[in-house]
C-alpha positions in Angstrom: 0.0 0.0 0.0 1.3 3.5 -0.8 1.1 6.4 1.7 -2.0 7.4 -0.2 -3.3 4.3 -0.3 -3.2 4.2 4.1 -4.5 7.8 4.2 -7.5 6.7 2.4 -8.7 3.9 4.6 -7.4 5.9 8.0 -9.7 8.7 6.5 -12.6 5.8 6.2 -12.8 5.5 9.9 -15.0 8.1 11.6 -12.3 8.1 14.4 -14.4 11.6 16.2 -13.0 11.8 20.1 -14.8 9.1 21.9 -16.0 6.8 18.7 -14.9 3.9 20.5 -16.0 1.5 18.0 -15.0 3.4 15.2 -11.4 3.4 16.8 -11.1 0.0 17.4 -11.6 -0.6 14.2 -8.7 1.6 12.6 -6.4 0.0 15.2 -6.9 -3.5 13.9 -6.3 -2.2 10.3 -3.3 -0.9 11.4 -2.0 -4.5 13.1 -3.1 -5.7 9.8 -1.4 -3.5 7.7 1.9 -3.4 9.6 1.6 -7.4 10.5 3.6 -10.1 13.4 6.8 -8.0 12.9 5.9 -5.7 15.1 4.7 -5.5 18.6 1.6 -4.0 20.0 0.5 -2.9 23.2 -2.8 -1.4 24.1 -3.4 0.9 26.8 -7.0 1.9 27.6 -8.5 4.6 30.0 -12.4 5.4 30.3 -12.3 3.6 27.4 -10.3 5.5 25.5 -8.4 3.0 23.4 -4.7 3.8 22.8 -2.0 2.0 20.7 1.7 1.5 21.1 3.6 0.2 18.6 7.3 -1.1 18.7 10.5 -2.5 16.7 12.0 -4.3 19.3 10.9 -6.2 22.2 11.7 -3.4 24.9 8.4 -1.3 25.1 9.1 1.5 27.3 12.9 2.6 26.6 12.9 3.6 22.8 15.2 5.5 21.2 12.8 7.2 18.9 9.3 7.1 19.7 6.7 8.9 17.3 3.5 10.3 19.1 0.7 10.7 17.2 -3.2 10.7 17.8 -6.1 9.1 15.5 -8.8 10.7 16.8 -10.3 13.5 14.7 -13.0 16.4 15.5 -16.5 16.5 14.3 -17.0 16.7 10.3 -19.6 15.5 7.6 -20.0 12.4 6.2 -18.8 13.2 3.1 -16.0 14.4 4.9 -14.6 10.9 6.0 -14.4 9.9 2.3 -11.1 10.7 1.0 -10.8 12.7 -2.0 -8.2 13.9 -4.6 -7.7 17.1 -6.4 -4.1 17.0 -8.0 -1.2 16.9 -5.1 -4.1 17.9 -2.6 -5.6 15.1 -0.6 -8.9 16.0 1.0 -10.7 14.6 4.1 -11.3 14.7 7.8 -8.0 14.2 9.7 -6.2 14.3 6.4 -3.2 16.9 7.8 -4.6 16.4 11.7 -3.5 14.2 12.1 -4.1 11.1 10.0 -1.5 11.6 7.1 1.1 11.6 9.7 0.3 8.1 10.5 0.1 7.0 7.6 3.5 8.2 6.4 4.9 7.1 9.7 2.9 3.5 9.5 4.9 3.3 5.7 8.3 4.8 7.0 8.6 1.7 9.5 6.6 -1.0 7.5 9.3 -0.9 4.3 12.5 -0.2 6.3 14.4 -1.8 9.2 15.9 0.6 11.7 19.3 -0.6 14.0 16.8 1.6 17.0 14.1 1.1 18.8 11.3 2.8 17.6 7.6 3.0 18.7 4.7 4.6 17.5 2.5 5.9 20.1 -1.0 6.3 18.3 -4.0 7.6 20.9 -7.3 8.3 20.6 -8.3 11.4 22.9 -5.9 14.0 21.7 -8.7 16.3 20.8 -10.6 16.6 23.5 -7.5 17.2 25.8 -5.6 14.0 25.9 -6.1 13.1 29.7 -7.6 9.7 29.8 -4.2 8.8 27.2 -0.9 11.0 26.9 -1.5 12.3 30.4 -1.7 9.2 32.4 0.8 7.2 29.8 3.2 9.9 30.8 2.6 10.3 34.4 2.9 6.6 34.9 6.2 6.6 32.7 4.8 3.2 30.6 7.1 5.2 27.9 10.7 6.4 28.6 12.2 7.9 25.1 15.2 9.5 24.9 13.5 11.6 22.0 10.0 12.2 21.0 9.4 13.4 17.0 5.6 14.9 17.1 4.2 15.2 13.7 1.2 17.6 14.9 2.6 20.7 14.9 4.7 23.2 12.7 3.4 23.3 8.9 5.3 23.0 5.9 8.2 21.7 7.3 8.4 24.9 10.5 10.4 23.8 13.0 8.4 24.6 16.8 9.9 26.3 19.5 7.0 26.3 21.5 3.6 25.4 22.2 1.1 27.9 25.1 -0.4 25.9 27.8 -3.7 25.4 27.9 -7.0 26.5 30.4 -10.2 25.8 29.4 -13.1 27.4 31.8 -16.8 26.7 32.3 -18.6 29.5 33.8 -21.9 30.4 35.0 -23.3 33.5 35.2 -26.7 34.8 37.1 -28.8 37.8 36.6 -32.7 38.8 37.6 -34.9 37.5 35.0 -37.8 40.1 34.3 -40.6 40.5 30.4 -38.1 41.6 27.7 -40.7 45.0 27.4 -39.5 46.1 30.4 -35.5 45.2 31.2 -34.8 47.7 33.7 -36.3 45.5 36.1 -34.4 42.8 35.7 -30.0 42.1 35.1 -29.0 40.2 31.7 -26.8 37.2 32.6 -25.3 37.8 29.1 -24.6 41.2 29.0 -23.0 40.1 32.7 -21.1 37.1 31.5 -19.7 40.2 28.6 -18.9 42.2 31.0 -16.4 39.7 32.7 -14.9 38.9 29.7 -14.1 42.2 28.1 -12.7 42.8 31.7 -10.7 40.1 31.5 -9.5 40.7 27.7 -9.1 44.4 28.6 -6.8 42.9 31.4 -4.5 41.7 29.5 -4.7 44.1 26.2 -6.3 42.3 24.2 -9.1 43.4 21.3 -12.7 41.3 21.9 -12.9 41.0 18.1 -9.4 39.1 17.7 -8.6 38.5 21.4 -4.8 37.2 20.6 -1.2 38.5 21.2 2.6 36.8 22.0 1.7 36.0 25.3 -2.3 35.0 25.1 -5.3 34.3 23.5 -8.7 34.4 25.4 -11.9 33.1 23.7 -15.1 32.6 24.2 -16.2 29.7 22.8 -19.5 28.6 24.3 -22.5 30.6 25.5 -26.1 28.9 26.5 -28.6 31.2 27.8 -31.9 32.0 27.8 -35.4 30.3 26.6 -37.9 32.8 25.5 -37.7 35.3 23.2 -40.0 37.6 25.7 -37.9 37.4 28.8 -34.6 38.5 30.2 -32.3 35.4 31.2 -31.6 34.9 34.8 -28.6 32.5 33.8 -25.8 32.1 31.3 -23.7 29.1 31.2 -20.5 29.8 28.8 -16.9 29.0 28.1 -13.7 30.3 27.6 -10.7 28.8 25.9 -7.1 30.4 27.0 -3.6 29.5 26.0 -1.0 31.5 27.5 3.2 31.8 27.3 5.0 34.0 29.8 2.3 34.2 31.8 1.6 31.6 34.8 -2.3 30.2 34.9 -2.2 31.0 38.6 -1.8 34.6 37.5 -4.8 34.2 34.7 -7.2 32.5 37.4 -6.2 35.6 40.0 -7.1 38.2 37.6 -10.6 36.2 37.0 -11.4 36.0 41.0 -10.9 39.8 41.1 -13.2 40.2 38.0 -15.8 37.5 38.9 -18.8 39.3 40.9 -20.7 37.6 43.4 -23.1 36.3 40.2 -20.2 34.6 38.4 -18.7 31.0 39.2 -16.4 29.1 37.4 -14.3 26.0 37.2 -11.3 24.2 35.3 -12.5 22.2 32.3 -8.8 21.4 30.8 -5.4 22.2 31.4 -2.0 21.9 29.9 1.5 22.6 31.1 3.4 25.1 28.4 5.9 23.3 25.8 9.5 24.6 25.3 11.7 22.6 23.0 15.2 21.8 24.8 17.3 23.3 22.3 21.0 22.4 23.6 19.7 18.6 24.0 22.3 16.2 22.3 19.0 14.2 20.6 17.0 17.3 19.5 20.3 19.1 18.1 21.1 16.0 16.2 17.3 16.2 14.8 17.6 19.4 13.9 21.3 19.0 12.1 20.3 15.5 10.1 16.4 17.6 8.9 18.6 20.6 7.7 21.1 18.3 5.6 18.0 16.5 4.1 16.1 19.4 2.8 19.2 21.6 2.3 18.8 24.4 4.1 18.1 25.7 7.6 15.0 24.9 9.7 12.5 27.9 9.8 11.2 28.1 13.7 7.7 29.4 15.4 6.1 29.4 18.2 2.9 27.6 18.5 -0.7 29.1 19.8 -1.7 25.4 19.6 -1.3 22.6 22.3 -1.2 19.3 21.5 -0.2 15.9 23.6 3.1 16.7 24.3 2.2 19.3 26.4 2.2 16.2 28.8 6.0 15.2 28.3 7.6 18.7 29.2 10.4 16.8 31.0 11.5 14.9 28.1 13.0 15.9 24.9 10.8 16.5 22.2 10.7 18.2 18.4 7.4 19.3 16.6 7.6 19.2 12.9 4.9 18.6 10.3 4.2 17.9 6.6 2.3 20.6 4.6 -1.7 20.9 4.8 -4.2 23.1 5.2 -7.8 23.9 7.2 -7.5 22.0 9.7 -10.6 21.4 12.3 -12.6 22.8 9.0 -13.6 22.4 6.3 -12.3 21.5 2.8 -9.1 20.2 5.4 -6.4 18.7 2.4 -2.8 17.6 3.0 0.0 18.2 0.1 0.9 14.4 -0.8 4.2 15.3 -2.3 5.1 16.8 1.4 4.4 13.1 2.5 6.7 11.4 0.6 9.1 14.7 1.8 7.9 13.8 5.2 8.8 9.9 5.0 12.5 10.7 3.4 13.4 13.3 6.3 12.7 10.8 8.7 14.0 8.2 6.7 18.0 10.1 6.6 17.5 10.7 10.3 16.5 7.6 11.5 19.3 5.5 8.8 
């Protein structure tokens, strides 16, 4: 099968965060495809499914282990149908994160390696990883001396750095009162508005693109009222944070001191901040073998995105991904010829 050929079939499976069927089913075409060569080992949490995959008999200490995630967010059907448009391959999961694995799946299926390798493939990534990378790391069922993420840094970027994460669920009150007369009564939205301009203005940022170096606040969820004739007494709404430079003691501070007595609020999701340690013998070596491949010198960013290793802060780690576009909407394609890119670079380093 050719790189295309796996992308395809991963595609097939509607994989969405906590499809448990769905993802037991691309795991057993992916011990099919790869075959008794390898070895497997399944961890499972909540019943979140994950899969480790190895070279060599030793499953915990590998020299290289790839971490990857087959769960994908929510899409159409039609989206989970691969299509083809020239060097574009469209489809759900198609550059996030999908047509990683599948290069990586036909990287260590056609070539033997003298290290140990694994491929760490789970299924929760999207909705925050915690029932998979979390717990796999804090239990240390995986000790690499380097991890290569392939969910990060398009078109070949190099990342320095991924924000932490918060993610808050807040509830707001008010006095509900007839919409003809709202001077009686308080909005909970307008009040729910208030506290989050507050907490924008806080940290200079602009409401209608509420992102700079340091932070992005967002409100991503808002559930309120149910008649059009009547004020609401009650606003339940969300707010998605990541943050750099700034500690999430700090963040949740600010919030106390803007929260009235009408607001509440607790943690949904968090993630430690990721920094890249440059001067590390493995990740220098990375770095030095990707720049001979592709001729030239690795561009680097910083990344607004988290992903799952966020959980392995202590352990040395590079982000770098293949070309692709749209992800988490629609009309999401990878660049195929950035595959077969992909697979070489990793190919020289690994050789």
């Amino acid at each position: 099968m050719t790189i295309q050929n796996i992308l395809t079939k991963l595609i097939s499976y509607k994989t969405v965060s906590g499809n448990f069927n769905e993802v037991s089913k691309c795991f057993d075409f992916i011990r099919e495809y790869l075959g008794d060569k390898f070895y497997y080992k399944t961890f499972e949490y909540n019943k979140f499914q994950h899969l480790l995959i190895g070279t060599k008999e030793d499953m915990v200490n590998f020299d290289v282990l790839f971490l990857n995630h087959i769960d994908v967010v929510h899409a159409k059907d039609e989206d989970f149908t691969a299509k083809i448009d020239g060097d574009k391959l469209y489809g759900r999961g198609s550059i996030d994160n999908k047509g990683q694995v599948a290069t990586i799946l036909h990287l260590l299926k056609n070539n033997k390696f003298d290290k140990n390798i694994g491929l760490l493939l789970t299924s929760d990534e999207e909705i925050g990883g915690h029932n998979g990378a979390e717990i796999i790391e804090r239990e240390h069922l995986v000790k690499p001396k380097l991890i290569i993420v392939a969910d990060a840094g398009e078109n070949f970027r190099f990342v320095d750095s991924e924000k932490a994460l918060l993610q808050l669920d807040l509830i707001t009150t008010g006095i509900s009162c007839h919409a003809s007369v709202p001077n009686l009564g308080k909005n909970a939205i307008i009040n729910a508005l208030d506290i989050y301009q507050d907490l924008c203005k806080h940290f200079q940022l602009d409401t209608t693109c509420p992102v700079n170096d340091n932070i992005s606040i967002v409100l991503s969820k808002i559930n309120a009222g149910d008649a059009y004739n009547k004020v609401p007494a009650l606003c339940q709404w969300a707010i998605d944070i990541r943050h750099s430079n700034i500690a999430r003691e700090e963040i949740l501070q600010v919030l106390d001191r803007i929260c009235k007595s009408n607001t509440t609020y607790a943690i949904h999701n968090k993630t430690n901040e990721f920094k890249c340690m440059m001067d590390n013998e493995y990740v220098i070596e990375f770095i030095d073998k990707c720049e001979k491949y592709l001729g030239h010198k690795l561009s680097h960013i910083d990344e607004n995105g988290a992903s799952d290793v966020n959980f392995f802060y202590d352990t040395p780690a590079v982000c770098i991904n293949p070309d692709g576009y749209n992800m988490h909407s629609d009309n999401e394609c990878v660049i195929l010829s950035s595959l077969d890119k992909f697979e070489a670079m990793l190919h020289y380093y690994l050789s």
